[in-house]
C-alpha positions as CSV (number, residue, x, y, z in Angstrom):
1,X,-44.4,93.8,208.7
2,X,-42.1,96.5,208.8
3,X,-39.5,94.6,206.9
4,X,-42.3,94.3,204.2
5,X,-43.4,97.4,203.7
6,X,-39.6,98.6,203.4
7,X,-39.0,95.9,200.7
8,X,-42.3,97.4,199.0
9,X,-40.6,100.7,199.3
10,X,-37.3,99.3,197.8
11,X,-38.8,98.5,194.8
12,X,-40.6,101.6,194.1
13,X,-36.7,102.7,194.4
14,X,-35.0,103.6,190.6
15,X,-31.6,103.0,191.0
16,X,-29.3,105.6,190.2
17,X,-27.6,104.5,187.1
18,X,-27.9,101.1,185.7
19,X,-26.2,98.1,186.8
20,X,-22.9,96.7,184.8
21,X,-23.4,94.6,182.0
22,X,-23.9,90.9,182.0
23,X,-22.4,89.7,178.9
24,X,-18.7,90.3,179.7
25,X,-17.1,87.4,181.1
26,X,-14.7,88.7,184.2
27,X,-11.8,87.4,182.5
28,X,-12.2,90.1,179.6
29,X,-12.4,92.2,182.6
30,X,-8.7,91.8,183.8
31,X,-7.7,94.1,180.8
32,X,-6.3,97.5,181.8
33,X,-7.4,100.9,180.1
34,X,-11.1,101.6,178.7
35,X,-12.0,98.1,178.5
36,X,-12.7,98.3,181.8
37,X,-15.3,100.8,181.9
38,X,-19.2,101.4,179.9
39,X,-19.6,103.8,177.9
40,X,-21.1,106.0,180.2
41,X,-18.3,105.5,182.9
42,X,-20.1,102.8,185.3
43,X,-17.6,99.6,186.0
44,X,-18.0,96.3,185.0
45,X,-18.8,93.5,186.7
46,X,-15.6,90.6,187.0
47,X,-11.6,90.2,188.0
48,X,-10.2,93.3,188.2
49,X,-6.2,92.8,188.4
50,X,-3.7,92.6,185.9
51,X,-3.0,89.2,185.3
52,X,-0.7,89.3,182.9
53,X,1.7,91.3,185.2
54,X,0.3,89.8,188.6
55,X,0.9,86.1,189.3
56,X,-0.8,86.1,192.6
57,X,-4.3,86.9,190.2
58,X,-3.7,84.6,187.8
59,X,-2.9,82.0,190.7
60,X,-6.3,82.4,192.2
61,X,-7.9,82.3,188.3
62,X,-6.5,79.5,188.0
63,X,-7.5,77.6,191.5
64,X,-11.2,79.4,191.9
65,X,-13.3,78.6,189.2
66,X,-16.1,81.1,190.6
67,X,-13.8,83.9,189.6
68,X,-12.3,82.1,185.7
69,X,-15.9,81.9,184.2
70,X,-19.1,82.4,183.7
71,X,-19.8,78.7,184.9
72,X,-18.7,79.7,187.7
73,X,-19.5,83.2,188.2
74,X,-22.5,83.9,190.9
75,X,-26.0,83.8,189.8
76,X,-28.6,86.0,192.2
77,X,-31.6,84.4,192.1
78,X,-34.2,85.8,190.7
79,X,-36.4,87.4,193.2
80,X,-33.1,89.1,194.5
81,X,-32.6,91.2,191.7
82,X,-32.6,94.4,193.5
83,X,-30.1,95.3,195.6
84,X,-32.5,96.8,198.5
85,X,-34.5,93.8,198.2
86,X,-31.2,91.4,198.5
87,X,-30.2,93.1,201.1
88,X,-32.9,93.3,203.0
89,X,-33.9,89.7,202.7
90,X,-30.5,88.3,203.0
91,X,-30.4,90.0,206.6
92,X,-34.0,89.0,208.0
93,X,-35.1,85.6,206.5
94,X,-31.6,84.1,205.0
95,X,-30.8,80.4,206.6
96,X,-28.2,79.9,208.9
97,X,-25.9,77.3,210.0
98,X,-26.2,76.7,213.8
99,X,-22.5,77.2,215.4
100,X,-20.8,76.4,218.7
101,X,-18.7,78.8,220.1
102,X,-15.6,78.7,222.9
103,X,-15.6,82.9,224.1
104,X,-11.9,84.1,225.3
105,X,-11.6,87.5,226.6
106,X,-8.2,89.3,225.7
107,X,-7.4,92.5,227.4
108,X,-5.7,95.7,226.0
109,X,-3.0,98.2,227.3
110,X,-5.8,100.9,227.4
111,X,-8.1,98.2,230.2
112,X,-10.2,97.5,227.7
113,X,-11.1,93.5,226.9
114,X,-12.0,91.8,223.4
115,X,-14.2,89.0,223.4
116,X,-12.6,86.5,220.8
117,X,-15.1,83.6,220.3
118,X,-13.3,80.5,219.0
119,X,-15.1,77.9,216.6
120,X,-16.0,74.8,218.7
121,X,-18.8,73.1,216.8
122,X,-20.8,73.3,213.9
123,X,-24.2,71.6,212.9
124,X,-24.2,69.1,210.5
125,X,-26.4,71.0,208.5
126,X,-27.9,74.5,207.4
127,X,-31.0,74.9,209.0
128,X,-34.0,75.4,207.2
129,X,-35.9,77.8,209.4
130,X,-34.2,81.3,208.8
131,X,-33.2,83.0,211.9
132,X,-35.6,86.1,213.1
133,X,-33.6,87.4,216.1
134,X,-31.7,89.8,214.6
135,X,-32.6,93.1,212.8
136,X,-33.2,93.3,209.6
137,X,-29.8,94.9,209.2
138,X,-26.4,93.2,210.6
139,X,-25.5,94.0,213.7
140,X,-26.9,95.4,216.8
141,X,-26.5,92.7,219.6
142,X,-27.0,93.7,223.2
143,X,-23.6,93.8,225.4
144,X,-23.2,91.8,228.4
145,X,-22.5,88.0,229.3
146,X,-22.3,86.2,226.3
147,X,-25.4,84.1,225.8
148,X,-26.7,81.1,223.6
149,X,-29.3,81.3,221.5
150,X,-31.1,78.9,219.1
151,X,-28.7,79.7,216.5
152,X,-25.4,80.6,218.4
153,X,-24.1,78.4,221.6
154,X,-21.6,79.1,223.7
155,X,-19.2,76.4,225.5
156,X,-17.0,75.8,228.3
157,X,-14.1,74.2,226.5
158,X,-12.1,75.1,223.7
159,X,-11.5,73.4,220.3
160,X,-8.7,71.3,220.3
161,X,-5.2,72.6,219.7
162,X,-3.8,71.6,216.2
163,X,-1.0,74.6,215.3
164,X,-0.8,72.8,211.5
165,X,-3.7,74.1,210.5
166,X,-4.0,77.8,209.5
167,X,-6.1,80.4,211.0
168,X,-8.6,82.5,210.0
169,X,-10.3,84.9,211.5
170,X,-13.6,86.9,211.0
171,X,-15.0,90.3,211.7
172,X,-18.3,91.4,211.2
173,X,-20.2,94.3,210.0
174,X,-20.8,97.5,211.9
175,X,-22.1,96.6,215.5
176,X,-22.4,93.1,214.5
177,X,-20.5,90.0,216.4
178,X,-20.1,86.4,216.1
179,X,-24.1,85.4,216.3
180,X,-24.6,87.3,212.1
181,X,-25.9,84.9,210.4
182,X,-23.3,85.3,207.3
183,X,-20.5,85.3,210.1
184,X,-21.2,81.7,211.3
185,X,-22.2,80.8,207.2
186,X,-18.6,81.4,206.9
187,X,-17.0,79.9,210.1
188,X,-18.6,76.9,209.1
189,X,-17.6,76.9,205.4
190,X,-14.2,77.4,206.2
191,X,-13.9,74.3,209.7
192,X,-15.0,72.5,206.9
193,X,-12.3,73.0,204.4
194,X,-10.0,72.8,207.5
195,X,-9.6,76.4,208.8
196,X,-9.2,76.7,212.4
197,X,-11.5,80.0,213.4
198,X,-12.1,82.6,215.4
199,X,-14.6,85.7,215.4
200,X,-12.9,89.1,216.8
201,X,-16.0,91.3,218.6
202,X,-15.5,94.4,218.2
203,X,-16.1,96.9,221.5
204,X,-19.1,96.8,223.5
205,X,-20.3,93.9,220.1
206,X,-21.2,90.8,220.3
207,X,-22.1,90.5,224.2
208,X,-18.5,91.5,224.8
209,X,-17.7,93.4,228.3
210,X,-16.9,97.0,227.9
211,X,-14.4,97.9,230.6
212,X,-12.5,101.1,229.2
213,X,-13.9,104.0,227.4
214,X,-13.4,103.3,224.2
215,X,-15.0,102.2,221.4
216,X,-14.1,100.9,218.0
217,X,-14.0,102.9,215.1
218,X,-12.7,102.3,211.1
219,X,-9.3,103.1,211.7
220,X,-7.5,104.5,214.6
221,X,-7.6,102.2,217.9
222,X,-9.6,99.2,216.2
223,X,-6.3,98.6,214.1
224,X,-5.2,98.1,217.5
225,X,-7.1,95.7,218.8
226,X,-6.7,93.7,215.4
227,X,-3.2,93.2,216.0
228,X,-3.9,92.0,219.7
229,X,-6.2,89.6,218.4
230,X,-3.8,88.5,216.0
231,X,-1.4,88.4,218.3
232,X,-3.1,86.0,220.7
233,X,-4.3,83.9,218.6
234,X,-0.9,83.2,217.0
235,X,0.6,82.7,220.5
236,X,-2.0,80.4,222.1
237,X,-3.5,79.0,218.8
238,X,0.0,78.5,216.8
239,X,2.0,78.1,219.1
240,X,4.1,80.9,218.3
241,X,5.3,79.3,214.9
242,X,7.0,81.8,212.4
243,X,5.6,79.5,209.9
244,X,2.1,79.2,210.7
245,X,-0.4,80.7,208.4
246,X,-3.3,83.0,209.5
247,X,-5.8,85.1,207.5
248,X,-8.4,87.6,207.9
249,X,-12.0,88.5,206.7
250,X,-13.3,91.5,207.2
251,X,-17.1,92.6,205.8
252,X,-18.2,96.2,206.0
253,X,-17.1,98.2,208.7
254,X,-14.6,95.7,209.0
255,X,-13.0,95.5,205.9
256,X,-12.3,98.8,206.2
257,X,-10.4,97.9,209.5
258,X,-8.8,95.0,208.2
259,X,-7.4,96.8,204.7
260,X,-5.9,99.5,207.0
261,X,-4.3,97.2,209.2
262,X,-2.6,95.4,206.3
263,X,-1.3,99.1,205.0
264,X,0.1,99.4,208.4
265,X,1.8,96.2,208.3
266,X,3.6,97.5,205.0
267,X,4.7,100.4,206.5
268,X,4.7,100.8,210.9
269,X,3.7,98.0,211.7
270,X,5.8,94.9,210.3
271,X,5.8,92.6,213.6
272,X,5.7,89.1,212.8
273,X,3.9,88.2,215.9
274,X,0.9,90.1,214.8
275,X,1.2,89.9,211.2
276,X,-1.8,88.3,208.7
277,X,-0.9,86.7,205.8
278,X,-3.5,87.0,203.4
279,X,-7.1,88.4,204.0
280,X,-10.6,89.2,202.1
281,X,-12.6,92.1,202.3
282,X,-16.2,91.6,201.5
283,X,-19.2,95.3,200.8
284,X,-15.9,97.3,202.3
285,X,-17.4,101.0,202.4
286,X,-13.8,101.7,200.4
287,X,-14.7,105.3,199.8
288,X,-16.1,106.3,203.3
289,X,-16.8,110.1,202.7
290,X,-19.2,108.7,199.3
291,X,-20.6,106.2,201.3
292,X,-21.8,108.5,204.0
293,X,-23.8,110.7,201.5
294,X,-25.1,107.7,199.9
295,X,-26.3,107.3,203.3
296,X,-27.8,110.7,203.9
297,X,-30.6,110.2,200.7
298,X,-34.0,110.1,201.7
299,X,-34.9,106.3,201.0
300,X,-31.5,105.3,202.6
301,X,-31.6,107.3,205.3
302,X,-34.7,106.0,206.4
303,X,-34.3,102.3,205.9
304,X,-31.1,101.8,206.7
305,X,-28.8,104.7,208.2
306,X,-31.8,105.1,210.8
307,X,-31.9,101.5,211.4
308,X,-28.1,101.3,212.0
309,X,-28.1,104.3,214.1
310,X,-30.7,102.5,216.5
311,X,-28.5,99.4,216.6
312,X,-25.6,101.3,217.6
313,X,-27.6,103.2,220.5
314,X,-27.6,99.5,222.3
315,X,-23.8,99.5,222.1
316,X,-23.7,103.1,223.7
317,X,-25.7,101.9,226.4
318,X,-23.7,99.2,227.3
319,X,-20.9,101.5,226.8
320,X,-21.5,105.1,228.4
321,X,-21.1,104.6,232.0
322,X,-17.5,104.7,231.1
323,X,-17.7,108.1,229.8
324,X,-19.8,109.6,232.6
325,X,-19.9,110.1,236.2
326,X,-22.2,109.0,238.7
327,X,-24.0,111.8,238.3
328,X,-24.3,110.9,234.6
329,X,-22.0,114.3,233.3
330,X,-19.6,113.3,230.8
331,X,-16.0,112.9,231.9
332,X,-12.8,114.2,230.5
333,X,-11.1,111.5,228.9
334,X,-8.1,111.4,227.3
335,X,-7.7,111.1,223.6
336,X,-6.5,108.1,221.6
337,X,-3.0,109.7,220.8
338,X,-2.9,111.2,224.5
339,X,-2.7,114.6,222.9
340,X,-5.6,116.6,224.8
341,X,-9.2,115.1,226.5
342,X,-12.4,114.9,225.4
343,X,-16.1,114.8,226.3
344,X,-19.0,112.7,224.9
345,X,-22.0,114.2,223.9
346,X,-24.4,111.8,225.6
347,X,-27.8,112.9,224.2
348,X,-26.6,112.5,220.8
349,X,-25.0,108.8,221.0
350,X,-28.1,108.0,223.1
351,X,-30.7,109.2,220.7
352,X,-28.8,108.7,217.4
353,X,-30.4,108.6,214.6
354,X,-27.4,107.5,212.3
355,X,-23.8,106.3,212.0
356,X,-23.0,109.7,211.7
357,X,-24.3,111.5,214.8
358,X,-22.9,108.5,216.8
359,X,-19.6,109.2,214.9
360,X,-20.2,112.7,216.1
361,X,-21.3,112.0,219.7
362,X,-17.9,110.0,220.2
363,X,-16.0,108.2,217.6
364,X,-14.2,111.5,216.2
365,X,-13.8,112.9,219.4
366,X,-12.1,110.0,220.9
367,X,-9.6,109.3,218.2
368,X,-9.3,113.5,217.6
369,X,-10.7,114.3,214.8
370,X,-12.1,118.0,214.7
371,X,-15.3,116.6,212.3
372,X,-16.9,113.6,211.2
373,X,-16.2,114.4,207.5
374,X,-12.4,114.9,208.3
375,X,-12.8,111.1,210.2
376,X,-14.7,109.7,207.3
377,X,-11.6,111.1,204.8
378,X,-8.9,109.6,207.3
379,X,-10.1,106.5,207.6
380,X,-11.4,105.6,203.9
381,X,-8.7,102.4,202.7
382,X,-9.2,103.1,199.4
383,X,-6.2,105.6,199.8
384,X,-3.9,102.9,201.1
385,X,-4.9,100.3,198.8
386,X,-1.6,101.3,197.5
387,X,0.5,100.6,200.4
388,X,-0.6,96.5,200.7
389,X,1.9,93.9,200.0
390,X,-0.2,91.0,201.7
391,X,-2.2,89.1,199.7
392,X,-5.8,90.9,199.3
393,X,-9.0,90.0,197.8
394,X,-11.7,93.0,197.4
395,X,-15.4,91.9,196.9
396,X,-18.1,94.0,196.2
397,X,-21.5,94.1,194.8
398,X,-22.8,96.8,192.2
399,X,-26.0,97.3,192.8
400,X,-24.8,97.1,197.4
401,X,-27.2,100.0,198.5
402,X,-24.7,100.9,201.0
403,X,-21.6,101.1,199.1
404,X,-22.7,101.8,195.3
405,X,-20.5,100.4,192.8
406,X,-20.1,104.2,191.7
407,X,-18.1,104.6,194.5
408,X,-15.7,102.2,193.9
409,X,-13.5,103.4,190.8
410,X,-10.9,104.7,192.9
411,X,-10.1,101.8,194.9
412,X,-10.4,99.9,191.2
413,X,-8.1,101.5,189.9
414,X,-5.9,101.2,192.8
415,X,-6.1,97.3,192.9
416,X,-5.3,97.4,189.1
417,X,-2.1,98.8,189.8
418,X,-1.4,96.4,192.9
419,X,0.1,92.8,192.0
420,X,-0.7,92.0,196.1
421,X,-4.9,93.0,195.1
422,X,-7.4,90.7,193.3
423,X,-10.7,93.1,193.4
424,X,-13.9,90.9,192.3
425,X,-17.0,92.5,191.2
426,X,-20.4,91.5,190.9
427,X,-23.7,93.2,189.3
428,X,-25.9,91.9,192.4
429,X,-26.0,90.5,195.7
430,X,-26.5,93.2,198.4
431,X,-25.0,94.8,200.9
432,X,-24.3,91.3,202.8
433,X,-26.1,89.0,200.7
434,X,-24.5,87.0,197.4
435,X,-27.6,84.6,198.4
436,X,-28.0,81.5,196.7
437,X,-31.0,79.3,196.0
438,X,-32.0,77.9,199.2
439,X,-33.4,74.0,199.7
440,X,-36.9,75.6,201.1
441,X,-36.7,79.1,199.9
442,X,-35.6,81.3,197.2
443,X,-32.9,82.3,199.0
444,X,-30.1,80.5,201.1
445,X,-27.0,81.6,202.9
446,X,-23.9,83.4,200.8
447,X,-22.4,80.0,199.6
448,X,-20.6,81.4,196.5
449,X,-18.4,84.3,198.2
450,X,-17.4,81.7,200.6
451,X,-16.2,79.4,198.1
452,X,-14.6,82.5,196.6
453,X,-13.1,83.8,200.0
454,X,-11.7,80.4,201.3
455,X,-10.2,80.0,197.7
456,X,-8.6,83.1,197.2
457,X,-7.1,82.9,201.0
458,X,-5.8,78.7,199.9
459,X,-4.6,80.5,196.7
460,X,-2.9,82.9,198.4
461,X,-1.0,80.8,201.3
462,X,-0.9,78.0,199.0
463,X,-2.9,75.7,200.9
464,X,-5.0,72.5,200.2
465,X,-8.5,72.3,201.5
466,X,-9.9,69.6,203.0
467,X,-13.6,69.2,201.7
468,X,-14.6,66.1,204.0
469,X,-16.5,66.9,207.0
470,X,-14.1,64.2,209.0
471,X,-11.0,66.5,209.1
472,X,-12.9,70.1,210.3
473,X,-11.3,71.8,212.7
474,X,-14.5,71.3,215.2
475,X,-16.8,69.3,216.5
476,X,-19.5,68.5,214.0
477,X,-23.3,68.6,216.0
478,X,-26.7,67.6,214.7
């Protein structure tokens, strides 16, 4: 009921400007200067790169045929052609593919642990009955033991080894894990095109153990514990091999992560041992400060920065009694850079409201910032878009109710300028949607930005998929 009347609401919504155009194919899009733009200022929808100077763009152009044409291009269906509505949908009744999952838990030098969950099985096919165990926006599972459910199994043994095939590996939205429904769309998408994969959980997510007080965040520390997962997996997955090829995907929150942990690699942080070779950012909140007032309007507030906030109070609860004493008084802890200690404010992270008073209650303090608006500004990745030399492919939606296409144009133009960047923009799909026609229902899982993702990353490392379900990199499960 309640995710009726809030798609009722979202369609008594008027967006704030009107969505890009739909008659200009993205090719015409890859064209620098005032092609690129409406007349009144709003970006279009398609390829932006330069691909006359950039031969990694017109690499993927020519091996992804969702990105070359309009044949190809996506196509929302119809009933999704709002962008609350998409999202909302795509989140609470999308259908899911059932997944198998080996869990490995990684420490880091702080005590904390990372719960990497490996791909061991997927079913043979998408299931038909959409998944109801999740709210209606990603994210929010409960930390503890990790847990099967009807969607989302957990084994005892691992996939086998096979260091020839690349890597890839995933990270959800904010407070999501393994178990999001797009998150094992994908995993399965790319075992069967021969990836072998692994879903990073961030702290105190995805059922993973919290054992040190901290907690992820969209820069500082979580860049961290992206390299230790990278470096791991490259050790016990790869075997150590210079030449092995591993990618990334980060959606959301975790884009964010991800695009500042490739800027980093560019500049203080080239180790090969940890390094990712190409990687795909999917509705990355690229301008963090814009995002966060977008956030803070009435209708979004209430349907989804409220609903977030609630989410991330389960993730608090599994996570405060490392912040407090027995006596439940917050204790002084020392800061991310070491420079000074700080001190939770409880009552807020257990009774926020929104991503922002949890960002106040601890996130800022624990990595030192002296506000949430100075966090937000730090950790945007539009600034570094800059700074990447790895292969990157930026997908958004326009008409994303989270991060509104008006907010983009910096990070645009930034990817423009960047021969490493292919930025791909769509008129609809969501904040986490890009939903296709489903078999039973109008709507079915993301299939076309998976077949974009896998493609740019193939592109990229120049690697040949295998479509037939024989040679995945898991077991395959009815």
């Amino acid at each position: 009921m309640a995710a009726l009347l809030a798609i009722r609401a979202a369609l008594s919504v008027v967006a704030p400007t009107a969505a890009p155009p739909t008659v200009v194919p993205p090719i015409d899009a890859t064209r620098l200067g005032s092609t690129c733009r409406r007349a009144d200022g709003n970006l279009l929808q398609g390829v932006h790169a330069d691909v006359a100077a950039c031969a990694l763009a017109a690499r993927v152009l020519q091996r992804v045929p969702e990105l070359s044409s309009w044949d190809g291009w996506y196509k929302h269906p119809r009933v999704l052609s709002n962008g609350h509505v998409h999202t909302i949908l795509a989140a609470k009744l999308r259908s899911t593919r059932a997944v198998r999952y080996h869990r490995q838990l990684v420490g880091t030098p702080d005590g904390g642990t990372l719960a990497i969950d490996l791909l061991a099985g997927i079913r043979r096919v998408r299931q038909t009955t959409p998944a109801r165990s999740r709210p209606f926006f990603a994210g929010g599972a409960i930390a503890g033991a990790a847990e099967s459910t009807s969607d989302t199994f957990f084994v005892d043994e691992p996939p086998p080894l096979d260091a020839d095939r690349p890597m890839l590996l995933l990270a959800s939205g904010l407070g999501g894990g393994s178990q999001d429904t797009y998150v094992r769309s994908m995993a399965a998408r790319a075992a069967e095109r021969g990836w072998q994969v692994a879903v990073i959980n961030m702290r105190a997510c995805g059922s993973s153990p919290v054992t040190s007080p901290r907690l992820f965040s969209a820069y500082r520390g979580a860049n961290d514990d992206i390299r230790t997962a990278v470096a791991h997996l490259r050790q016990t997955r790869l075997g150590g091999r210079k030449d092995a090829k591993f990618a990334a995907v980060g959606w959301s929150n975790s884009g964010t992560i991800i695009n500042n942990v490739l800027a980093e690699q560019a500049t203080t942080h080239s180790d090969p041992s940890c390094a990712i070779d190409a990687a795909a950012s999917l509705a990355t909140p690229l301008n963090m400060p814009a995002n966060s007032e977008n956030l803070r309007r009435p209708f979004h507030h209430l349907v989804y920065d409220r609903t977030l906030g609630k989410s991330l109070q389960s993730l608090w609860a599994a996570a405060r009694d490392q912040y407090l004493d027995a006596e439940g008084n917050p204790l002084s802890i020392p800061r991310w850079d070491g420079k000074g200690t700080f001190q939770v404010d409880d009552e807020l992270c257990r009774t926020a409201r929104s991503i922002r008073e949890l960002d106040e209650g601890v996130t800022r303090r624990q990595y030192g910032y002296g506000s949430v608006d100075e966090y937000y500004a730090s950790a945007s990745s539009d600034q570094r878009l800059p700074l990447i030399q790895t292969p990157l492919l930026l997908l958004n939606a326009y008409d994303d109710p989270i991060v509104p296409g008006l907010s983009l144009q910096k990070a645009i133009t930034a990817a423009r300028a960047n021969p490493a960047i292919v930025f791909a923009l769509t008129s609809h799909g969501g904040h986490l949607g890009w939903c296709e026609r489903g078999e039973t229902i109008p709507w079915g899982g993301p299939a076309w930005a998976e077949r974009v993702t896998c493609g740019f990353l193939e592109a990229a490392l120049d690697i040949n998929p295998s479509l037939e379900c024989e040679q995945t990199s898991c077991e395959i499960f009815d």
